[in-house]
VOPAGU-2260 file (C-alpha; in pm, 1 decimal, decimal comma):
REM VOPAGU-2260
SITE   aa  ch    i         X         Y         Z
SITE  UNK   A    0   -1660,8    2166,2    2230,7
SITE  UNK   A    1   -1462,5    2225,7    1893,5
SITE  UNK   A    2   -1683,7    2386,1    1627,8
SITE  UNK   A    3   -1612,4    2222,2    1275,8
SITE  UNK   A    4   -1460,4    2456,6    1029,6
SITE  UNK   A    5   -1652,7    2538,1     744,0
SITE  UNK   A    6   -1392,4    2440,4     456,4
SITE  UNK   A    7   -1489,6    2310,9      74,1
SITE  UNK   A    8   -1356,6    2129,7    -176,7
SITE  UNK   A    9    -957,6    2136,2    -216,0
SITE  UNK   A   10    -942,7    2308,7      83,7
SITE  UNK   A   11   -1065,7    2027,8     290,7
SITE  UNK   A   12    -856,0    1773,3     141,4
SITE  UNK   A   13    -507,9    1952,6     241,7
SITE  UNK   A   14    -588,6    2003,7     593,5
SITE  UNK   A   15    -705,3    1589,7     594,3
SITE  UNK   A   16    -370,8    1521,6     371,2
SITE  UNK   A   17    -157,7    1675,5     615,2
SITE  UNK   A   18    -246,3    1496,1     915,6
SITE  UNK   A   19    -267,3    1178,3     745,1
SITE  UNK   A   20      95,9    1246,5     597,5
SITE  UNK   A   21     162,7    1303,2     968,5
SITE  UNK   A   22      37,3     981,2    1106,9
SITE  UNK   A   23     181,9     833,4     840,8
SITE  UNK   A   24     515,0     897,8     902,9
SITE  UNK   A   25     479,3     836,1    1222,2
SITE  UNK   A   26     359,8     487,6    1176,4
SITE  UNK   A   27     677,3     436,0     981,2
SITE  UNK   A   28     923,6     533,4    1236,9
SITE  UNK   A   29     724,7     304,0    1509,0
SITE  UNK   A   30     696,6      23,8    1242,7
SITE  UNK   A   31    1071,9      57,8    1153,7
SITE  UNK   A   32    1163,3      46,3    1532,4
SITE  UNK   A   33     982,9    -214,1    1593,9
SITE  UNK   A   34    1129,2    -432,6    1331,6
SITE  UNK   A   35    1451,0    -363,4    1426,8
SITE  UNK   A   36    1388,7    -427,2    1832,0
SITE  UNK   A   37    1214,4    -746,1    1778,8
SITE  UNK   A   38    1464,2    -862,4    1518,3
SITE  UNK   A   39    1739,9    -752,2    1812,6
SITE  UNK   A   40    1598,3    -940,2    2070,5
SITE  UNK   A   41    1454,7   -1243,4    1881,9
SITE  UNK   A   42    1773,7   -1351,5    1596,6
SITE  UNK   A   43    1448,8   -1431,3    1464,6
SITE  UNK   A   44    1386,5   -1342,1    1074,4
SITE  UNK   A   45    1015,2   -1561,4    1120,2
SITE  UNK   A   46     885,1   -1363,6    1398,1
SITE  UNK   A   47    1057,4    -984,5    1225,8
SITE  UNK   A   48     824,4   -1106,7     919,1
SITE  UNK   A   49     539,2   -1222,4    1162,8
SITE  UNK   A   50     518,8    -875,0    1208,2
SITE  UNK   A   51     443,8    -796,4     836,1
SITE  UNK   A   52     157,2   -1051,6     811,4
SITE  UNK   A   53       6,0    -927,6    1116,0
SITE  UNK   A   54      -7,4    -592,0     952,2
SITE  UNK   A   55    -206,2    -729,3     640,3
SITE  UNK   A   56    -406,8    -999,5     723,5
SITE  UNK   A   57    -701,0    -777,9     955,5
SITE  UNK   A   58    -729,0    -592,2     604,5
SITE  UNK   A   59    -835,0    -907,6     432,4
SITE  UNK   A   60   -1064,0   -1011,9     712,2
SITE  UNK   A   61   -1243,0    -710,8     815,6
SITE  UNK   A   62   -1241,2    -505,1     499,4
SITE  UNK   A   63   -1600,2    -583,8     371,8
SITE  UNK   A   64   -1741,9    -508,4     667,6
SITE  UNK   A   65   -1600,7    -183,5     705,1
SITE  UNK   A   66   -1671,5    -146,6     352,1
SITE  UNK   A   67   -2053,3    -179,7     467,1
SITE  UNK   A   68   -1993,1      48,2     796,8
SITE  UNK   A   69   -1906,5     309,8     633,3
SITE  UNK   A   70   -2132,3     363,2     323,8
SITE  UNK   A   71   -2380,2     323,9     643,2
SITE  UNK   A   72   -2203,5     612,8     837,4
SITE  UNK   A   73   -2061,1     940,3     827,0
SITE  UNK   A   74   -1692,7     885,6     677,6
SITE  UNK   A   75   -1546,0    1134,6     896,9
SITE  UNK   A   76   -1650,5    1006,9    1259,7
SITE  UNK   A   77   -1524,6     653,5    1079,5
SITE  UNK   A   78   -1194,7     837,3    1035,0
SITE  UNK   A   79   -1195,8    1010,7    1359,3
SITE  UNK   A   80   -1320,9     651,8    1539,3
SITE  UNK   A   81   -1051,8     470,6    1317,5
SITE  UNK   A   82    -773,7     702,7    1400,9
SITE  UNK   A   83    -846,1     703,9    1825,8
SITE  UNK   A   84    -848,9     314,5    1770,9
SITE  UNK   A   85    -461,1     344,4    1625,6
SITE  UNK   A   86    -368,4     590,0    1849,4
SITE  UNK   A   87    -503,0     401,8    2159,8
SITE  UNK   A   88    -298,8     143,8    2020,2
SITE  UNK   A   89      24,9     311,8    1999,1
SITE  UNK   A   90      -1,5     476,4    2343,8
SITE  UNK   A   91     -90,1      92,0    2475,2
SITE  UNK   A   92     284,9      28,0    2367,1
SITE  UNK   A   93     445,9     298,5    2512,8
SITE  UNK   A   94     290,0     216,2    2849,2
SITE  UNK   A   95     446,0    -152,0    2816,1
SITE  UNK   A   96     752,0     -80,2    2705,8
SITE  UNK   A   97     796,0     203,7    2959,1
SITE  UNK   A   98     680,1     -64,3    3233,3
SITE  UNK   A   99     968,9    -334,4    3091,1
SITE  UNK   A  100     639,8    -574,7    3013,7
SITE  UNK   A  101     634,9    -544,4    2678,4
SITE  UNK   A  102     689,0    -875,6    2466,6
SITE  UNK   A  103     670,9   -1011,3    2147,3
SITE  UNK   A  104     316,6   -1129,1    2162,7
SITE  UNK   A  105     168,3    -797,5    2316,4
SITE  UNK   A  106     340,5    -685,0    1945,3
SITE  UNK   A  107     145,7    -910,9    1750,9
SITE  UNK   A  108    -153,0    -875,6    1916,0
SITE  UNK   A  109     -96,7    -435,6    1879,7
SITE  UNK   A  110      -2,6    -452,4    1485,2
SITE  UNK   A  111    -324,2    -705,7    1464,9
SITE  UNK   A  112    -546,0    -430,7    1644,3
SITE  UNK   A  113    -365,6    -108,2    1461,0
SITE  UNK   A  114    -404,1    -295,4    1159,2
SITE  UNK   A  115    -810,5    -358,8    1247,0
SITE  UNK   A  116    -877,6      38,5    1257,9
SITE  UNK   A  117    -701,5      59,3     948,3
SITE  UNK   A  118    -911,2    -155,3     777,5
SITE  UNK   A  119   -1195,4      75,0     844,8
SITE  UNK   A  120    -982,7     417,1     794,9
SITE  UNK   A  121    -869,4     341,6     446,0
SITE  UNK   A  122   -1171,2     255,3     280,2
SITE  UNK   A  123   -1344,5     575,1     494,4
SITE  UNK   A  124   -1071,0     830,9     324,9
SITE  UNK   A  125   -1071,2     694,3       6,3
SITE  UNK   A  126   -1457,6     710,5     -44,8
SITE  UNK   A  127   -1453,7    1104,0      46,0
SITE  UNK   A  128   -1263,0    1183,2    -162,9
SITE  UNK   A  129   -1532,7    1208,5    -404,9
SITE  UNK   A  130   -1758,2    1368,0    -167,1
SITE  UNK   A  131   -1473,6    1642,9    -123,7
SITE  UNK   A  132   -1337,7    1744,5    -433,4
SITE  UNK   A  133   -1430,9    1818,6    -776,4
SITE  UNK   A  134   -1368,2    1570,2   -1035,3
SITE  UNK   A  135   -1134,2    1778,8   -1248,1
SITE  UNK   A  136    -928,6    1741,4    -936,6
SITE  UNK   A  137    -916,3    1436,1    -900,0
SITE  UNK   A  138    -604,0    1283,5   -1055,8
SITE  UNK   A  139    -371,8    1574,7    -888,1
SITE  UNK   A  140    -579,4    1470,6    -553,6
SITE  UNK   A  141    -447,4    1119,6    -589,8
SITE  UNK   A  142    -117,7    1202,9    -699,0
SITE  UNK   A  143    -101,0    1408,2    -362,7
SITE  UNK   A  144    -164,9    1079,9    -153,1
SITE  UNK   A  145      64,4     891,8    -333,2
SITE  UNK   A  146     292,8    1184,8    -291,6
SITE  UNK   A  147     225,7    1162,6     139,0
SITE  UNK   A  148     301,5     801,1      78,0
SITE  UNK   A  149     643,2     823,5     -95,0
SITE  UNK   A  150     751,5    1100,0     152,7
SITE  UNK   A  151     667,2     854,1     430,3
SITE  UNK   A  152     827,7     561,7     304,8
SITE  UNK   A  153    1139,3     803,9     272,7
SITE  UNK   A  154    1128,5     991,4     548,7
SITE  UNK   A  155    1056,7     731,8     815,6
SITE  UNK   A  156    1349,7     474,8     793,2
SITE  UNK   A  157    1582,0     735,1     763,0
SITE  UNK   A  158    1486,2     917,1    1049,0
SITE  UNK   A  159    1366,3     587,2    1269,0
SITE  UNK   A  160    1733,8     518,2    1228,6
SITE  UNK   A  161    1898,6     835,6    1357,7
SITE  UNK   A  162    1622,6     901,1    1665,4
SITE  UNK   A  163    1664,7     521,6    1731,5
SITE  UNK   A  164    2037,7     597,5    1853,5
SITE  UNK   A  165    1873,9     885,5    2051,8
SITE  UNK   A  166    1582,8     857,4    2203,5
SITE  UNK   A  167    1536,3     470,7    2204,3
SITE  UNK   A  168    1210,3     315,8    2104,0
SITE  UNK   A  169    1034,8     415,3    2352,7
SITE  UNK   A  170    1079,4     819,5    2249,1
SITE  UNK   A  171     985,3     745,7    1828,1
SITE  UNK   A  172     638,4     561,5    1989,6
SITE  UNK   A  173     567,4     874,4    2186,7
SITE  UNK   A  174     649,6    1068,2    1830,3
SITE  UNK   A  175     400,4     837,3    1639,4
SITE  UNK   A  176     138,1     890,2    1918,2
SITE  UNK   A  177     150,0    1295,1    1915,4
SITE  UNK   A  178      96,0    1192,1    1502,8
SITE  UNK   A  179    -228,3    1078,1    1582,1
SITE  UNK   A  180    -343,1    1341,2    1798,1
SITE  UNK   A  181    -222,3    1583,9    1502,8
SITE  UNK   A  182    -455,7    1436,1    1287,9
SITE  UNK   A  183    -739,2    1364,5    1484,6
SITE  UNK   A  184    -723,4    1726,0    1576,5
SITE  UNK   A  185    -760,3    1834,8    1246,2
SITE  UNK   A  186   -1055,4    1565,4    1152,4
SITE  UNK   A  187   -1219,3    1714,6    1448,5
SITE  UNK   A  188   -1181,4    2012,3    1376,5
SITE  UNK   A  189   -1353,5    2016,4     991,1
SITE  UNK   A  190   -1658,5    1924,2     866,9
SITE  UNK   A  191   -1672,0    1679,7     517,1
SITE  UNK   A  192   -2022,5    1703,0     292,0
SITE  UNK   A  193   -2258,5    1492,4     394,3
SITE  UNK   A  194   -2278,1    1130,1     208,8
SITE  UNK   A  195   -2607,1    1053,8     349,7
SITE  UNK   A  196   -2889,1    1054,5      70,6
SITE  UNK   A  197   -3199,6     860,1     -49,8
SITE  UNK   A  198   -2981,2     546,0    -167,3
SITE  UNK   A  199   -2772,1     520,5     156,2
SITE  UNK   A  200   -3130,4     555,9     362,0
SITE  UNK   A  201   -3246,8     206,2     215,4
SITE  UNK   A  202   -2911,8      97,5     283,3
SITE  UNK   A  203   -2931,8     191,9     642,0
SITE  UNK   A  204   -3288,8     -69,4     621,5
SITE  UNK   A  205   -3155,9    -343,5     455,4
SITE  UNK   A  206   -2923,1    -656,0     574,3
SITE  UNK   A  207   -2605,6    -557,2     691,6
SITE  UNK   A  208   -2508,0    -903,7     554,5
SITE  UNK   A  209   -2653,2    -805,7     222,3
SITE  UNK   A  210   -2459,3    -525,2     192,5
SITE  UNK   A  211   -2148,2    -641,1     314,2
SITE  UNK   A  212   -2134,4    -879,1     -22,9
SITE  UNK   A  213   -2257,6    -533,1    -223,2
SITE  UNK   A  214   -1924,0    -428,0    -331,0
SITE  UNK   A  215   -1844,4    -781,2    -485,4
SITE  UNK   A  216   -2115,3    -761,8    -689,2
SITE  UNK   A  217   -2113,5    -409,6    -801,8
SITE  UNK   A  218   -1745,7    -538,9    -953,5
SITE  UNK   A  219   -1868,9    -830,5   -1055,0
SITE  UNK   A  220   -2158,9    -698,7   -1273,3
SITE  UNK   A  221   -1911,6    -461,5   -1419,0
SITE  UNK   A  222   -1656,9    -630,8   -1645,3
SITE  UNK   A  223   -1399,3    -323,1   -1726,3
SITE  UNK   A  224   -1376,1    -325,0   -1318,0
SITE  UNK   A  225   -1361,2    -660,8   -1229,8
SITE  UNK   A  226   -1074,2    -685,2   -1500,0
SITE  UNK   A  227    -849,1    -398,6   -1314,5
SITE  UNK   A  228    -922,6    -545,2   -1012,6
SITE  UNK   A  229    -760,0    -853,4   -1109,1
SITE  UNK   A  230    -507,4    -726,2   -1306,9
SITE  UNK   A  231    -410,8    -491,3    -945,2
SITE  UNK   A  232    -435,0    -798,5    -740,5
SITE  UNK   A  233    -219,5   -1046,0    -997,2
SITE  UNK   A  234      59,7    -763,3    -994,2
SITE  UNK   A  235      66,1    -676,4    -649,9
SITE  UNK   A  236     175,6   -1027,6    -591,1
SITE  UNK   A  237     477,7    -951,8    -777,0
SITE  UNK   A  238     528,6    -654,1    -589,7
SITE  UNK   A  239     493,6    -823,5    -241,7
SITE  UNK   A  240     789,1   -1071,7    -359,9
SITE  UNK   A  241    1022,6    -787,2    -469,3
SITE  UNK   A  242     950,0    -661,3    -100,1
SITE  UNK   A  243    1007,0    -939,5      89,0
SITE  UNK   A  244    1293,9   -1060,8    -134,6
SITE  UNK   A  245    1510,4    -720,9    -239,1
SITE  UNK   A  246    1701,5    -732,4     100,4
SITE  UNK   A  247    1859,4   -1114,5      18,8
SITE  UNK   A  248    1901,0   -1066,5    -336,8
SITE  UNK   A  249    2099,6    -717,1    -304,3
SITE  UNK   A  250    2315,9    -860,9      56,3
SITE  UNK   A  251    2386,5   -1166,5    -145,9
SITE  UNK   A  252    2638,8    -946,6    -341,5
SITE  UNK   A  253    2678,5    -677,5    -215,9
SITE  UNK   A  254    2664,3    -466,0     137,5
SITE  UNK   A  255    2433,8    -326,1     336,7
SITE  UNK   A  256    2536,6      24,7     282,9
SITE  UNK   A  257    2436,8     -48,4     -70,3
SITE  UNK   A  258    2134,7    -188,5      -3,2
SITE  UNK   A  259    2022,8      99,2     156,8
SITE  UNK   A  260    2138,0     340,0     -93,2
SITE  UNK   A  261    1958,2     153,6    -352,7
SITE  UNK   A  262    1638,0     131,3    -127,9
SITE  UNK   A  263    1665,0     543,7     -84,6
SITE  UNK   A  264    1695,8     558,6    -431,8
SITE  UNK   A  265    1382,9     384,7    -509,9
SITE  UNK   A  266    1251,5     614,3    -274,9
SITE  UNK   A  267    1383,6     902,2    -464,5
SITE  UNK   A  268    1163,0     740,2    -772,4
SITE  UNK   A  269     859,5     673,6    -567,6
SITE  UNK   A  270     908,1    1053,3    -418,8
SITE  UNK   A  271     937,8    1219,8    -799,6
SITE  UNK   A  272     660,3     971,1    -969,6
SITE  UNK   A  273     455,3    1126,4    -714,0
SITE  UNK   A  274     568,3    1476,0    -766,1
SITE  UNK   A  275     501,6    1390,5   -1159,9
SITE  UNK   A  276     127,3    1288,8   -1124,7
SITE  UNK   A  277      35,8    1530,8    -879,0
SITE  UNK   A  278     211,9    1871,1   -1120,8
SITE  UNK   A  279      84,8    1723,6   -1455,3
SITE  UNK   A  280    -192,0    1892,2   -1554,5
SITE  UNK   A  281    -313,0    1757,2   -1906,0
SITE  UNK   A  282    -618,4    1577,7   -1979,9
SITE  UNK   A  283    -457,9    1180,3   -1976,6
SITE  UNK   A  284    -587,9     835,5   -2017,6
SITE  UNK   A  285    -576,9     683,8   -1650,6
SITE  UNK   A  286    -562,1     324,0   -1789,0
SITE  UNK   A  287    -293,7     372,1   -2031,0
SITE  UNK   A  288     -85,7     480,1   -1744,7
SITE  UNK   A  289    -122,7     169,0   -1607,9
SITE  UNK   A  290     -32,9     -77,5   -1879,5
SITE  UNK   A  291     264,6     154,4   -1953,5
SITE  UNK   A  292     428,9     202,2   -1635,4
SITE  UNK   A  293     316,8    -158,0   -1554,8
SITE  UNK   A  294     526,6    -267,3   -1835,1
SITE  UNK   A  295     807,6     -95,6   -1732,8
SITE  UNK   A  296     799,7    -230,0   -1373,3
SITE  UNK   A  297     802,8    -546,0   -1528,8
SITE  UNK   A  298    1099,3    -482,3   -1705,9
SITE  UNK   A  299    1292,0    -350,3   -1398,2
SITE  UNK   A  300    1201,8    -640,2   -1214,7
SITE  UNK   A  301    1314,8    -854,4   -1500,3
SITE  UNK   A  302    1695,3    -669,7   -1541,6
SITE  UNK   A  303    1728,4    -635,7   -1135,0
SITE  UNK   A  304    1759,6   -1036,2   -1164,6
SITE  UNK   A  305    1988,5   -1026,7   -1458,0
SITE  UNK   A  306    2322,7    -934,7   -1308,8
SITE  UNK   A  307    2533,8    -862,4    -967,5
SITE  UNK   A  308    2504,0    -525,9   -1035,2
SITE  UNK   A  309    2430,5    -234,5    -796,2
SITE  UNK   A  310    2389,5      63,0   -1065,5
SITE  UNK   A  311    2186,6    -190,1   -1194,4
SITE  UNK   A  312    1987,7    -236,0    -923,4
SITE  UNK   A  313    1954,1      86,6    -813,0
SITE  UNK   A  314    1834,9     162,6   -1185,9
SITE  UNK   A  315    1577,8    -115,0   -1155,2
SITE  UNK   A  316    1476,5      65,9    -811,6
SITE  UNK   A  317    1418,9     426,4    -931,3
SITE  UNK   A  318    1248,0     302,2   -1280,7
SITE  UNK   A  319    1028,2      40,2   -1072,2
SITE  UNK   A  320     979,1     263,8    -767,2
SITE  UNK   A  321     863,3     569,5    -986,5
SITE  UNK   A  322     603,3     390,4   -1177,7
SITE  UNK   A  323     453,1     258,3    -863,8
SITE  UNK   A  324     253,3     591,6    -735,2
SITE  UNK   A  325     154,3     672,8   -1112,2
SITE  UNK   A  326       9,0     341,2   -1122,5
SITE  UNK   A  327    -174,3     336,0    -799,4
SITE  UNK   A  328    -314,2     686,5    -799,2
SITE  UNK   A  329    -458,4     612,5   -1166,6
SITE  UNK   A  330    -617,6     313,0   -1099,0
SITE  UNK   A  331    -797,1     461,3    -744,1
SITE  UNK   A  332    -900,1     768,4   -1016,1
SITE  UNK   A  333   -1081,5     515,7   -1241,7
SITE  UNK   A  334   -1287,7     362,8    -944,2
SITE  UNK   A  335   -1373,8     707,8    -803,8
SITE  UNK   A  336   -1529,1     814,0   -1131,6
SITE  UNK   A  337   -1667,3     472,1   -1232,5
SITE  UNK   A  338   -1809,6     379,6    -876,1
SITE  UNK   A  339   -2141,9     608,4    -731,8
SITE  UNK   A  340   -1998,0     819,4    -404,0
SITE  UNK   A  341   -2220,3     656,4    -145,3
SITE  UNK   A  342   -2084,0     278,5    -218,2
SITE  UNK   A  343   -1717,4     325,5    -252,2
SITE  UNK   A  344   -1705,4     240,1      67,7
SITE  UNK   A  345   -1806,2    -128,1      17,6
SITE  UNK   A  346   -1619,9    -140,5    -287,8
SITE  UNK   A  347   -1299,4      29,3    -203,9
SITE  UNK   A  348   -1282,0    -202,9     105,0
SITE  UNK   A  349   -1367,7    -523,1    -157,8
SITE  UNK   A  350   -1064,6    -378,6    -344,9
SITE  UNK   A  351    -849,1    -339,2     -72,4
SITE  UNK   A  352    -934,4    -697,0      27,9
SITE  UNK   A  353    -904,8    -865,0    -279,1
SITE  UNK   A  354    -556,8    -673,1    -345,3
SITE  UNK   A  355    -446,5    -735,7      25,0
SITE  UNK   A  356    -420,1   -1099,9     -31,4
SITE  UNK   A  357    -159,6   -1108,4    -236,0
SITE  UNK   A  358      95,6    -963,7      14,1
SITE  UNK   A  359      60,0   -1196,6     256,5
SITE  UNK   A  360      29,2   -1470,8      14,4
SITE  UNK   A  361     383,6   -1356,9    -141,0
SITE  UNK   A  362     501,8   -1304,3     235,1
SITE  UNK   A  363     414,0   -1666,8     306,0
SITE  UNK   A  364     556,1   -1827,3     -19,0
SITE  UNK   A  365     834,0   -1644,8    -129,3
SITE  UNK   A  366    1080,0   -1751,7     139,0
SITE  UNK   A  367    1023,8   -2108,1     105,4
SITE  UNK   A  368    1017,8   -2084,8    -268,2
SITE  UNK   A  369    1399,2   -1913,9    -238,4
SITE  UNK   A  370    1502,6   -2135,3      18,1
SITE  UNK   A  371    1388,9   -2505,3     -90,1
SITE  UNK   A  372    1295,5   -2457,1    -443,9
SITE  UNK   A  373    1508,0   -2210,7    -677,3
SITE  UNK   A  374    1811,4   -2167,0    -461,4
SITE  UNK   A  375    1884,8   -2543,5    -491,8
SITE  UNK   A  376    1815,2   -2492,5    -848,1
SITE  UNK   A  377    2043,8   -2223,7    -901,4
SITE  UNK   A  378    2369,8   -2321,8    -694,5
SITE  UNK   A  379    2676,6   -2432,0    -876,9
SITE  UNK   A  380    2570,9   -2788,7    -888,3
SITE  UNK   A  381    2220,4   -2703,6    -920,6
SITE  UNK   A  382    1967,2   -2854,0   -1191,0
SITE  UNK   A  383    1991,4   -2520,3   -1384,4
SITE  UNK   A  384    2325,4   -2441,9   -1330,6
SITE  UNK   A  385    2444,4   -2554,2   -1713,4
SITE  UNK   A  386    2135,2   -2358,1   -1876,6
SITE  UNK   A  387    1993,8   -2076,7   -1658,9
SITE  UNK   A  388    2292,6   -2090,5   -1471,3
SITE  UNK   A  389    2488,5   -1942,2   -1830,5
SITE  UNK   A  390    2282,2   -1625,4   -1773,2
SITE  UNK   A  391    2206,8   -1488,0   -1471,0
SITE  UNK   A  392    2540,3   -1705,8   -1282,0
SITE  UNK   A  393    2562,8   -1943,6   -1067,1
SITE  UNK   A  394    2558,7   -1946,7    -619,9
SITE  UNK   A  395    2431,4   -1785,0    -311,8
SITE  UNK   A  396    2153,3   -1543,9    -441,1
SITE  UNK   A  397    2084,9   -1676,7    -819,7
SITE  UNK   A  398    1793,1   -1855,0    -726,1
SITE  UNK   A  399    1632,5   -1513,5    -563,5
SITE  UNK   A  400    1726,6   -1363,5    -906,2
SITE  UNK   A  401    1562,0   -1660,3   -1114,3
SITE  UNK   A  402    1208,3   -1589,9    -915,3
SITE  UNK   A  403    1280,1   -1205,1   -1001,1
SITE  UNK   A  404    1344,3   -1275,4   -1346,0
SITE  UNK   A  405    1008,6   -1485,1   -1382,3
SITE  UNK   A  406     823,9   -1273,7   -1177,7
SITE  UNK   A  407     899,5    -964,8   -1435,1
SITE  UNK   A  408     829,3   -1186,4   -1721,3
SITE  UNK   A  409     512,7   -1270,0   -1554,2
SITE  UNK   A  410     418,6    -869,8   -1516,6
SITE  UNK   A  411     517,5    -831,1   -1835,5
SITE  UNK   A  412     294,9   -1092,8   -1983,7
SITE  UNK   A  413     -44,8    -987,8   -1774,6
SITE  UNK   A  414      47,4    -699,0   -1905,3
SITE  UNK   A  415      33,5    -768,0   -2212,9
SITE  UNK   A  416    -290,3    -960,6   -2160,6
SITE  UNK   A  417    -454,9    -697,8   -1965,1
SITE  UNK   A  418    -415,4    -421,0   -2264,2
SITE  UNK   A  419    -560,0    -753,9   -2511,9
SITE  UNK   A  420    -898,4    -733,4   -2294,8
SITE  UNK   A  421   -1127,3    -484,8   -2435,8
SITE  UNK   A  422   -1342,1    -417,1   -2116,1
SITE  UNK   A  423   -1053,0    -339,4   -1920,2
SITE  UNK   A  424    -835,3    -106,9   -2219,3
SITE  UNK   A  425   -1184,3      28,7   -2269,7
SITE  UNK   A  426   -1280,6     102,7   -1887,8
SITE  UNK   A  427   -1306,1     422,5   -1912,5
SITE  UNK   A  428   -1490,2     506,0   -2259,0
SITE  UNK   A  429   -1729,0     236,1   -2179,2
SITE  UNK   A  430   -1847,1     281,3   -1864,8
SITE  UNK   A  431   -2006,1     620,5   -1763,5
SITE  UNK   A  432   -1847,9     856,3   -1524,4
SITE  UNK   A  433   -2069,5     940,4   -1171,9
SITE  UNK   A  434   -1918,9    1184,6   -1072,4
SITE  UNK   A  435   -2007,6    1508,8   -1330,2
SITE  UNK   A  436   -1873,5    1843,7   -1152,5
C-alpha cells in the first residue's frame, strides 16, 4: 500500500496543481474531440451544444450536496473518489468507441456522469486550499490555478487538433485517461491537514438536509458576500453569451483561420493575466481588482460588437481574456479569507451553483435570441436598420453584435452598481478575515 508523503504547505499544493493541470488538459483534448466527432457525424449544431449543457447542468443540481459531503469528509479521499469517478468515465468511452458502439446518447449520458464527479471535486479542491497554505499565499495560490486553467484552455485545442489527424479519437481518450491516473497517483500519494475539528463533529450529527441549505445561509446572513455572489453570477451570464456567440459573430465576417487566431490570442491574454496575478507580489485590494478589470471586460465586449474588425476583435479578446483569471482568482481569495475552512465546502459548492446557472441559461437563450429576435432586427430591412443599423452596419452578423454591444453595456453598468454598494466595495474591511497565519 502507498504510504502518504509527508509534505506542508506550498509544497503540497504544487504536487496537487500539477496533476490537476494534467487532468485538465486532458479533459480538454477529449472535450475538443468530442465536439468535433459528434458535430462530424451529426451536421447537428443542437446536439454539438447539447454537449455543453450536459457539462453544466450536474453542477447546478448536485453542487449543494457535495457542498455538504465534503465539509462532512476528508477533502482528499473526495478528490481521490471524485477523480476515479471521471476517470472510470473516460475509460467507459474508450471501451465503446474501440467496440464501434459508441453513440451520441452513451455521450450525453458520459459528460452528465463526468460532469457529476466534478461537482463534488471542485468544491473539495477549492476548500483545501485553506487547509494547505498560508494565507499570505493565497492570492499567488489562486493565480496558479487560474494559471493551470489558461494553459489548458490553450494547450488543449491546439493539440486536440494536431493528435486528432494522428491518432484519431480514440488515442486523445486514452491520453485523457493516463491524465487521471497521473493525478490520482499523486493525491494518493500525499497526505492534506486534517479538516476534521469540533465544528465539523456536530456537523457530522446534524441533518444532512440541514446542512445542505448551510452554505445559502452563511451568504445570505452576510451582505458583502451575498453581493459578490450576485455580482459573479449576473456577469458570468455575459460571459456564457460571448462563449456561445464569438464563433458566429467573428465567421460572419471573417474566416475561420481568423477566428482561431483571435481565439489563441485571447488565450495568450488569459495565459499572461494568469502569469500577472500569480508573479505580483504587493499587498492589493482583491475587490478593486474586480470592479476594474470587470469594467474593462465590459468595454471589450462593448467595442468587439462595434465593427467588422479582426485587430479589433482580437484586441477585445486579449483585453477581455486577460482580465478574466485576475478576476476569478480574486474573488475565490475573498471567500477563502471571509468563509471559516471547515464550511467552504457547502459554500463554495452554493457558489459554484448559483454561478453555474448562468451558463446554461445563456447556452439556452442566446441562440434563439440571435436567431429570431436581434438578427431580424438588424438585417438591411430590419426595424433598426435606419438607427442602430447607422452604427454598428447592417446584415448577416449585426444582430450577434447588437446583443454584444448590450451585453457590455450591461457589464459595464453592474459594474458600476456593484462599486455603488457599500457592503460589497467594503467586503473586505468589513468583514473579518478567518484565516490568520
Amino acid at each position: 500500500m502507498i504510504q502518504p508523503l509527508v509534505v506542508k504547505g506550498m509544497q503540497v499544493f504544487i504536487l496537487i496543481w500539477l496533476g490537476q493541470i494534467a487532468s485538465l488538459t486532458g479533459s480538454g483534448l477529449t472535450n475538443f474531440a468530442l465536439g468535433v466527432w459528434v458535430y462530424q457525424h451529426t451536421g447537428s449544431v443542437t446536439q454539438f451544444a447539447l454537449i455543453s449543457l450536459f457539462a453544466t447542468i450536474p453542477r447546478v443540481i448536485i453542487s449543494p450536496l457535495a457542498g455538504a459531503l465534503v465539509d462532512r469528509w476528508q477533502r482528499r479521499w473526495v478528490m481521490i473518489i471524485a477523480d476515479s469517478g471521471a476517470g472510470i468515465s473516460t475509460l467507459l468511452l474508450f471501451l465503446l468507441l474501440g467496440t464501434n458502439n459508441l453513440e451520441i446518447w452513451h455521450i450525453y449520458l458520459i459528460t452528465i456522469a463526468s460532469a457529476s464527479f466534478s461537482a463534488f471535486q471542485w468544491p473539495a479542491y477549492n476548500a483545501a486550499i485553506a487547509l494547505i497554505v498560508p494565507k499570505a499565499q493565497l492570492i499567488r495560490v489562486n493565480g496558479m490555478m487560474e494559471l493551470g486553467e489558461a494553459l489548458s484552455h490553450l494547450i488543449s485545442p491546439v493539440l486536440a487538433g494536431v493528435l486528432l489527424a494522428k491518432i484519431q479519437l480514440q488515442g486523445i481518450i486514452l491520453i485523457d485517461f493516463i491524465s487521471f491516473i497521473f493525478s490520482l497517483f499523486i493525491l494518493i500519494s500525499i497526505q492534506f491537514p486534517n479538516n476534521k475539528n469540533n465544528r465539523t463533529k456536530k456537523i457530522a450529527k446534524s441533518s444532512l438536509f440541514k446542512e445542505i441549505f448551510y452554505g445559502f445561509q452563511y451568504i445570505f446572513q452576510r451582505k458583502g458576500l451575498l453581493g459578490l455572489l450576485i455580482f459573479s453570477a449576473i456577469t458570468d451570464l455575459g460571459l456564457g453569451v460571448v462563449q456561445v456567440l464569438i464563433t458566429p459573430l467573428v465567421l460572419s465576417f471573417a474566416s475561420p483561420t481568423a477566428l482561431g487566431s483571435i481565439m489563441s490570442i485571447g488565450g495568450v491574454g488569459m495565459l499572461m493575466g494568469s502569469l500577472v496575478i500569480t508573479l505580483y507580489k504587493r499587498e492589493q485590494s482583491a475587490i478593486n481588482n474586480v470592479f476594474m478589470f470587470q469594467f474593462l471586460g465590459g468595454l471589450s465586449i462593448l467595442f468587439a460588437g462595434l465593427r467588422t474588425s479582426v485587430k479589433l476583435s482580437a484586441l477585445a479578446a486579449f483585453l477581455f481574456f486577460f482580465g478574466w483569471p485576475i478576476i476569478n482568482s480574486s474573488t475565490r481569495l475573498i471567500f477563502q479569507k471571509k468563509v471559516a475552512p471547515d464550511v467552504q465546502g457547502r459554500v463554495f459548492a452554493f457558489i459554484g451553483g448559483v454561478t453555474g446557472i448562468s451558463f446554461p441559461l445563456a447556452y439556452l437563450v442566446a441562440g434563439p435570441l440571435a436567431d429570431e429576435v436581434f438578427e431580424p432586427l438588424m438585417s438591411v430591412n430590419g426595424l433598426l436598420a435606419g438607427s442602430i443599423g447607422q452604427i454598428i452596419g447592417v446584415g448577416t452578423g449585426r444582430g450577434i453584435a447588437l446583443i454584444f454591444v448590450l451585453t457590455g453595456v450591461m457589464t459595464i453598468v453592474i459594474t458600476i452598481v456593484g462599486y455603488h454598494y457599500p457592503p460589497l466595495r467594503r467586503v473586505e474591511q468589513e468583514l473579518p478575515d478567518v484565516i490568520v497565519t
